[in-house]
C-alpha positions as CSV (number, residue, x, y, z in Angstrom):
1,X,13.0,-2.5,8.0
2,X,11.8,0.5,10.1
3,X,8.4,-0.9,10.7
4,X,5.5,-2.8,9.5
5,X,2.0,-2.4,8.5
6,X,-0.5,-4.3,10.7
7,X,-3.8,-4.6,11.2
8,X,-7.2,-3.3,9.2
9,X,-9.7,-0.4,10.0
10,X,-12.3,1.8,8.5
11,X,-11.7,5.6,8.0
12,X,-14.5,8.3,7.2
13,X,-13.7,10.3,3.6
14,X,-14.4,14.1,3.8
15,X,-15.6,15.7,0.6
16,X,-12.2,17.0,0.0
17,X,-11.2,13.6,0.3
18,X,-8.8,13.9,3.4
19,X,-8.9,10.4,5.2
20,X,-7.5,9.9,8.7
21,X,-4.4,7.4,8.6
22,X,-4.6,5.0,11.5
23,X,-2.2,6.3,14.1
24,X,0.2,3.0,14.1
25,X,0.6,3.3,10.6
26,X,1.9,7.0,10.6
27,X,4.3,5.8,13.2
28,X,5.5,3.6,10.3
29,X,5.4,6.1,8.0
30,X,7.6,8.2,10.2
31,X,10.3,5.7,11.2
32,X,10.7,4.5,7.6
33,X,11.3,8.0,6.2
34,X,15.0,9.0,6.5
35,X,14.2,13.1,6.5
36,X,11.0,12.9,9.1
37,X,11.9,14.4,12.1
38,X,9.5,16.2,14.8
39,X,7.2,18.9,13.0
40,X,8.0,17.5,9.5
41,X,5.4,16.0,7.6
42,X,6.2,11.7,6.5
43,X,6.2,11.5,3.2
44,X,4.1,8.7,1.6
45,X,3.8,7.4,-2.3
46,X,0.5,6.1,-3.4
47,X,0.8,3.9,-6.3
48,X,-2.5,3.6,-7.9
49,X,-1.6,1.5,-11.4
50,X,-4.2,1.0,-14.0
51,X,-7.3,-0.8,-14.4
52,X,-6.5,-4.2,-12.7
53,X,-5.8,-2.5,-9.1
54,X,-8.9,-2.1,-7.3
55,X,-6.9,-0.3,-4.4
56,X,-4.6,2.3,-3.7
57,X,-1.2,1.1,-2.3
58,X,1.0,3.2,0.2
59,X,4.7,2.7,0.1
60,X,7.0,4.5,2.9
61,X,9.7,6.4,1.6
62,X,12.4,3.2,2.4
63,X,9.6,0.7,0.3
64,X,9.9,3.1,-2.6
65,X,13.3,3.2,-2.8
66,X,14.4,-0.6,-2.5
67,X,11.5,-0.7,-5.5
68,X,13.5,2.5,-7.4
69,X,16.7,0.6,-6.4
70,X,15.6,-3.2,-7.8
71,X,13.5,-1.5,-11.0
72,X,17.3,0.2,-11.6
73,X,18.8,-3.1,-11.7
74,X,17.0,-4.0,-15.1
75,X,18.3,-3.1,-18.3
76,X,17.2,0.3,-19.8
77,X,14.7,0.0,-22.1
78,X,13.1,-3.3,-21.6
79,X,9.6,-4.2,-21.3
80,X,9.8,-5.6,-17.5
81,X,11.6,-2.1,-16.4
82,X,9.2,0.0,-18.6
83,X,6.2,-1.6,-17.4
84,X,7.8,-1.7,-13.7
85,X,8.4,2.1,-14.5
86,X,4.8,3.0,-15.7
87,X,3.6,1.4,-12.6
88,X,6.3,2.5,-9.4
89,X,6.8,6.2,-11.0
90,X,3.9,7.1,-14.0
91,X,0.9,5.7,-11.6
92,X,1.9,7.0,-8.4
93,X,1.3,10.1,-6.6
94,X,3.5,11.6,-4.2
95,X,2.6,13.2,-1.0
96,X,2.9,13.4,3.1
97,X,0.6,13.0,5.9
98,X,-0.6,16.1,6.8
99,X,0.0,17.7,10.0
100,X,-3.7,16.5,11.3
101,X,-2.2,13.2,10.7
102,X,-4.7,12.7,7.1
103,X,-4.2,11.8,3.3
104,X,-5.6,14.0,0.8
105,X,-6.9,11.7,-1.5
106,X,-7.1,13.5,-5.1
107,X,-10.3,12.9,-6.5
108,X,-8.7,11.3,-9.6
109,X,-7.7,8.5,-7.0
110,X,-10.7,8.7,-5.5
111,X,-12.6,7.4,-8.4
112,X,-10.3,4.8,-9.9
113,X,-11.0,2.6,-6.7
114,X,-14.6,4.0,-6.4
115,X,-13.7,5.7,-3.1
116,X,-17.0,7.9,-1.8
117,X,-17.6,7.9,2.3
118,X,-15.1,4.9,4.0
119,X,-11.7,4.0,3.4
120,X,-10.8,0.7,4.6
121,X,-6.6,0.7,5.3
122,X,-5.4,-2.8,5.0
123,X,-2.1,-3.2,6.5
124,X,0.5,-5.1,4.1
125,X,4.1,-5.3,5.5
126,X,6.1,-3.0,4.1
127,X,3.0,-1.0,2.9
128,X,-1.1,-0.8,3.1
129,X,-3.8,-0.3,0.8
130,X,-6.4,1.5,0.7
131,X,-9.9,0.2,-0.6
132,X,-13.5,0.8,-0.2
133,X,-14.6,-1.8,2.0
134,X,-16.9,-3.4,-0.1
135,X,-14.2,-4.6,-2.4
136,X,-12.1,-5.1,-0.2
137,X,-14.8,-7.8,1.2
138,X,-14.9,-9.1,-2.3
139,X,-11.1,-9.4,-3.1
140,X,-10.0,-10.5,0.1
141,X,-9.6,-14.4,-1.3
142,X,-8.7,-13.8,-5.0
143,X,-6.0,-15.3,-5.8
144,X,-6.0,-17.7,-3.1
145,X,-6.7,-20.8,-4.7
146,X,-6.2,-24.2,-3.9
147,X,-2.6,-26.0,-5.7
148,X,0.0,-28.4,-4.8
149,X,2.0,-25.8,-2.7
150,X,-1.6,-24.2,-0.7
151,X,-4.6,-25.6,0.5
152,X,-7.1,-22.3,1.2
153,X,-9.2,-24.5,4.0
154,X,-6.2,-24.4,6.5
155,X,-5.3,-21.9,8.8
156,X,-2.4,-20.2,7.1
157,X,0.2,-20.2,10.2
158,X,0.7,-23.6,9.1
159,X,2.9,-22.7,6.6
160,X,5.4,-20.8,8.9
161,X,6.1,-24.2,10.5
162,X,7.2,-25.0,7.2
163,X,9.8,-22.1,6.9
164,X,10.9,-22.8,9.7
165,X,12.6,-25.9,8.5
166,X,14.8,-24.4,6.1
C-alpha cells in the first residue's frame, strides 16, 4: 500500500465548491497513483452511491483498482457484480487535485451529502470521506453496536491485542 489516510479536519467550501485537501492526504494521493509525477495533477475517484451514503468516499487511483480488479472476479451478470458495478463505476466521479492542491466538488455531489460551507475529511485507510461535519458527528457510532465479538464501552486498541495472537 503506498500510503494511508489518517487523521480528521475541517475544510472551508467556496461557492464553486473547490475544498482544500489536507496536505498529508495529497501526499497519499500522489504516492498511490502510478502516473503522478512532479507537475502532474493525482488523480482521485469520488464514489458517492445512492441514498444510504451520507458521505462522499475518495479512493486513490491503486484503491480503485484492487476494487475494479475484485468486482472483475465475479461472474458477469450477477446481482453482487451489477450492484458492486452501479456503485464503484455508475456513482462515482472521476477527477484530480488541482494544482492549488483542491477538489472541485460538483454541485450534484455537493447536495447529495448536504455539503454548503465545511467539509469535514475523515481519514479511512486506504481512502477518506468527506462529510459535512454535523453528520459526520451523528454517524460517527452507527453501526457500532454492542455483540458477542464488540463491546462499544472499551477502548478499541483492545482488539489489536487480539490479532495479535493469530
Amino acid at each position: 500500500m503506498a500510503g494511508t489516510f489518517r487523521g480528521e479536519s475541517n475544510h472551508k467550501v467556496d461557492a464553486k465548491g473547490r475544498v482544500s485537501i489536507p496536505a498529508l492526504f495529497r501526499r497519499v494521493l500522489e504516492s498511490a497513483d502510478p502516473e503522478w509525477r512532479e507537475g502532474l495533477a493525482p488523480r482521485v475517484v469520488i464514489v458517492y452511491g445512492d441514498e444510504r451514503r451520507s458521505q462522499l468516499e475518495c479512493f486513490t487511483q491503486d484503491a480503485i483498482d484492487e476494487v475494479d480488479a475484485l468486482i472483475a472476479r465475479l461472474p458477469r451478470g450477477s446481482k453482487k457484480r451489477q450492484a458492486l458495478q452501479r456503485l464503484y463505476s455508475a456513482q462515482a466521479y472521476p477527477t484530480s487535485v488541482d494544482d492549488t492542491g483542491r477538489l472541485v466538488l460538483p454541485a450534484k455531489l455537493r447536495k447529495k451529502i448536504g455539503l454548503e460551507n465545511e467539509a469535514y475529511f475523515v481519514g479511512n485507510g486506504d481512502t477518506f470521506e468527506i462529510w459535512t461535519p454535523d453528520r459526520y458527528e451523528a454517524a460517527m457510532n452507527d453501526g457500532l453496536d454492542a455483540d458477542d465479538d464488540f463491546d462499544p464501552n472499551v477502548d478499541p486498541s483492545v482488539y489489536l491485542d487480539a490479532l495479535g495472537e493469530d
